[in-house]
N, C-alpha and C positions, 0 to 999 in steps of 0.2 A: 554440423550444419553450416560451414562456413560460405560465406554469398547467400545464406536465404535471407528470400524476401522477407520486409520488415513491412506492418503493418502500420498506414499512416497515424492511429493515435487515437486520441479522443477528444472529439468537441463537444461544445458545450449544450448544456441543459434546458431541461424545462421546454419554456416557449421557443427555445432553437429547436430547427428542425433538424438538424445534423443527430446521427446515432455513429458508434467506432464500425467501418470502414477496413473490412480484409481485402485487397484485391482478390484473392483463391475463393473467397465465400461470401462476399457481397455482404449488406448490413447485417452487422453481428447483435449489437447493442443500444439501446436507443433509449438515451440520457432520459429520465423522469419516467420511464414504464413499471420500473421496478429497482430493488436494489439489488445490486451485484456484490456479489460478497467474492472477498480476497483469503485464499489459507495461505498460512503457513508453513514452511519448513526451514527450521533453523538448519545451517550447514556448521554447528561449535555446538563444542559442551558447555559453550559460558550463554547461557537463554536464561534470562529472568526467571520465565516460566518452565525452567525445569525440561524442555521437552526439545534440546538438541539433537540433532542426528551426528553431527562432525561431519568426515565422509565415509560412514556408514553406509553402504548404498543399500543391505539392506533393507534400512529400517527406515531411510529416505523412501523407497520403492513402497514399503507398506504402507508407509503417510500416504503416497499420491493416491494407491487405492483408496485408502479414507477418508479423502480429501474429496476426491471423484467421484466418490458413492454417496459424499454428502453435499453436492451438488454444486461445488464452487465452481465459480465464473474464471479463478486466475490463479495460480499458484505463485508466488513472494519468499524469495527463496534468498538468503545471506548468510555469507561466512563471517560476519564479528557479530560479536554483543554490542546490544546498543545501552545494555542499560547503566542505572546511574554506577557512577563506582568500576565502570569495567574495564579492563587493563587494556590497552589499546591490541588489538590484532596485529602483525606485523601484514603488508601489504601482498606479501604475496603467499603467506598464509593463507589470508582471506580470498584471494584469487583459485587458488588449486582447490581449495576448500568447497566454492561455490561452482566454479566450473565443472567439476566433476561430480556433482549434484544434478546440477543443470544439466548437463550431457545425458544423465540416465535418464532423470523424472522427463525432459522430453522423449528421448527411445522408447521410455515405457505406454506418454501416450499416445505416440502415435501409434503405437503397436495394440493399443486396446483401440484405439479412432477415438480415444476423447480429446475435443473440441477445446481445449483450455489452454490460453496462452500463458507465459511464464514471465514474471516481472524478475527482475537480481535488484536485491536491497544492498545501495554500497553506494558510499560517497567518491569514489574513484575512477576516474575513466579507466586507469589500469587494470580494474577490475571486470569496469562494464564490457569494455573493448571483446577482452577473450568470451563474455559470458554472451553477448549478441551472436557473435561467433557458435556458443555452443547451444544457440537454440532459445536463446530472452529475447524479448520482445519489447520490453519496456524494464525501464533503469527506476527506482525508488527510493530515493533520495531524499536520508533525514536532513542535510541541511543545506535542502534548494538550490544546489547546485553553488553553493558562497563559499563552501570550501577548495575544489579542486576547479580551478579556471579551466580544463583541459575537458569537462563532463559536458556541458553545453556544446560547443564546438562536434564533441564526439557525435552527441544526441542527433543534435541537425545533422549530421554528414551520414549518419544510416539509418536516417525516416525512424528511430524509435518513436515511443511516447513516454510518458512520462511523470511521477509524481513527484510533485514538488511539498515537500513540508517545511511548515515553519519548526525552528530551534528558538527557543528563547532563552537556554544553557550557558549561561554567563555573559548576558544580556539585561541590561536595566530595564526594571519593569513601570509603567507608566498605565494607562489605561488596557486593558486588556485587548480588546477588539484592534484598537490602536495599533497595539504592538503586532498584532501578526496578521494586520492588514499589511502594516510597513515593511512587514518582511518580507512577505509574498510577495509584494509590487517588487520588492529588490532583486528577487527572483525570479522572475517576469520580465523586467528591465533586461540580466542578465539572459534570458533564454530569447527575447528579441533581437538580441542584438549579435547572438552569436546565430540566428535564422532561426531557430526552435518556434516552429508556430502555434499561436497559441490554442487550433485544433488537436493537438496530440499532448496537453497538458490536464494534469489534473491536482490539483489542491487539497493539504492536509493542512490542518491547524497545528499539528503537533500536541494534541494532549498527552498530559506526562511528561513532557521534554523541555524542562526549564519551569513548569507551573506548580503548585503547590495544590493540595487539595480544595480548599475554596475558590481556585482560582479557574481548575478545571470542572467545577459544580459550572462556575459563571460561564466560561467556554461552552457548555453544554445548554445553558441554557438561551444564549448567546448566537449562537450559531447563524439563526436567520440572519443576520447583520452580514456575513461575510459571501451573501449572494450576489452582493454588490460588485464581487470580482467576476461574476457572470460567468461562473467557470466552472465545471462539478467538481463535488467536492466526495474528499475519502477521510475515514476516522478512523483510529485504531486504538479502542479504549479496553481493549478483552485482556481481564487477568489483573490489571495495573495496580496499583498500589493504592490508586484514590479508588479503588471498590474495596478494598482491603479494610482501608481507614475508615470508610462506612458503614461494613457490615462487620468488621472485626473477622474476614474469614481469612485464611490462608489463600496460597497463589492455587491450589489444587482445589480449591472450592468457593470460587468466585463466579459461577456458573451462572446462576441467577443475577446476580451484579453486574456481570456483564449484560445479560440479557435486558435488563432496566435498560441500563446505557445503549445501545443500539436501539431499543426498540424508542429511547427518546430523538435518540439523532435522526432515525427516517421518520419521526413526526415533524422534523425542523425540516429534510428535505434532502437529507443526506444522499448520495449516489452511492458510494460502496464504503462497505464495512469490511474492514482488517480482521479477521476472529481466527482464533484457534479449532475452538469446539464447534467446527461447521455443522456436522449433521445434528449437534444440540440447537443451536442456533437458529436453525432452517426451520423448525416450526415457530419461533418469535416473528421474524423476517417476514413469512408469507404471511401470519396473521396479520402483521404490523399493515404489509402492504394491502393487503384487502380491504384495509379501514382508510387508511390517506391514499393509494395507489391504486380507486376502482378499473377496473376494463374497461376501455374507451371503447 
């Protein structure tokens, strides 16, 4: 899919009247109707949560069915592990890894007509580059574009969008809200300045990512506070290790932990949630939203 059109991105929420913006499809999404839920598919065998594809394609290809039958808004597709402890990817490892991921899970949906666009999780523009190219539409980026000065630059020059999360991973901790307020404005700073508008941004706090368990209790309970960036926001708290440390469950039975945690985040006002277990998911979500998110 090299030259396709890229979709201008997403603005922002609530009392904005802007929703994400296809040219081919007119208003797709519209910030504060509901949440939008994100799956996954890992492109490595190193996924916290056990449930790598590598470039398997086709065990990639059955995700997307299960993914699309449980009714996700966007598929978040990345060749490294992010999690603690993980041995760096070599770069173009994680490139061939996720582009040929990317390559099929598109083929496949347009070939079924589902409607779902595709984020590549990857702090690199050498990654993001080929992976626009084979059919992403948006780059998700754990640490806000502060690592590779080359990933902003990229963004704005082919209309993606884009999530920006704070890292707090070998970062001095001070007030919580504080700190990944400060980040995100860093992030923001940078994606200004390199053109990235700030309608085709959207904002993670990064839970998990530098915080400790009490810290991301406070983040969750916290979260109204970072509205103040007036910008939607996205969480990805399914599986993690502070449910773990909660319920004492394993990474294969955090089902319900997770489900707490989202269904707290869309009462704070959350826009999309990161989850694995979508089709589990999907009845928390629409109940969730039928009590904060009546039909206008």
């Amino acid at each position: 899919m090299a030259g396709a059109q890229m979709p201008p991105g997403w603005p922002i929420r609530r009392r904005y009247r802007h929703g994400w913006w296809d040219p081919g499809r007119g208003p797709c999404w519209q910030w504060g109707s509901r949440t939008f839920v994100m799956g996954i598919i890992n492109a490595t065998d190193d996924s916290f949560s056990g449930d790598g594809v590598a470039d398997r394609l086709d065990e990639a290809l059955a995700l997307t069915h299960e993914l699309t039958d449980g009714g996700v808004d966007i598929i978040d597709i990345g060749g490294a592990s992010s999690r603690p402890g993980a041995e760096p990817t070599p770069v173009e490892v994680e490139r061939k890894r996720a582009v040929r991921v990317i390559e099929a899970v598109r083929a496949e949906l347009d070939r079924t007509g589902a409607d779902v666009p595709i984020s590549v999780d990857t702090t690199w523009a050498e990654v993001a580059g080929p992976a626009f190219d084979a059919g992403a539409t948006v780059v998700n980026d754990i640490t806000g574009f502060r690592l590779d000065p080359r990933m902003a630059p990229l963004v704005a020059e082919r209309g993606a969008a884009a999530v920006l999360m704070h890292n707090q991973r070998g970062r001095p901790h001070t007030d919580l809200i504080a700190d990944v307020t400060a980040g995100l404005k860093a992030s923001l700073q940078i994606c200004a300045e390199a053109g990235v508008s700030s309608d085709r941004i959207v904002v993670d706090p990064g839970f998990g990512f530098g915080f400790g368990v009490s810290q991301n209790l406070e983040m969750m309970r916290r979260l109204p506070e970072l509205w103040a960036l007036e910008l939607p926001m996205l969480i990805g708290t399914s599986r993690k290790s502070t449910i773990g440390a909660v319920t004492n469950a394993e990474i294969d039975d955090r089902l319900f932990g997770t489900a707490a945690t989202i269904t707290a985040a869309i009462c704070a006002g959350i826009d999309i949630v990161r989850v694995h277990d979508t089709a589990q998911m999907a009845q928390a979500i629409r109940m969730t939203d039928a009590i904060v998110r009546p039909a206008r």
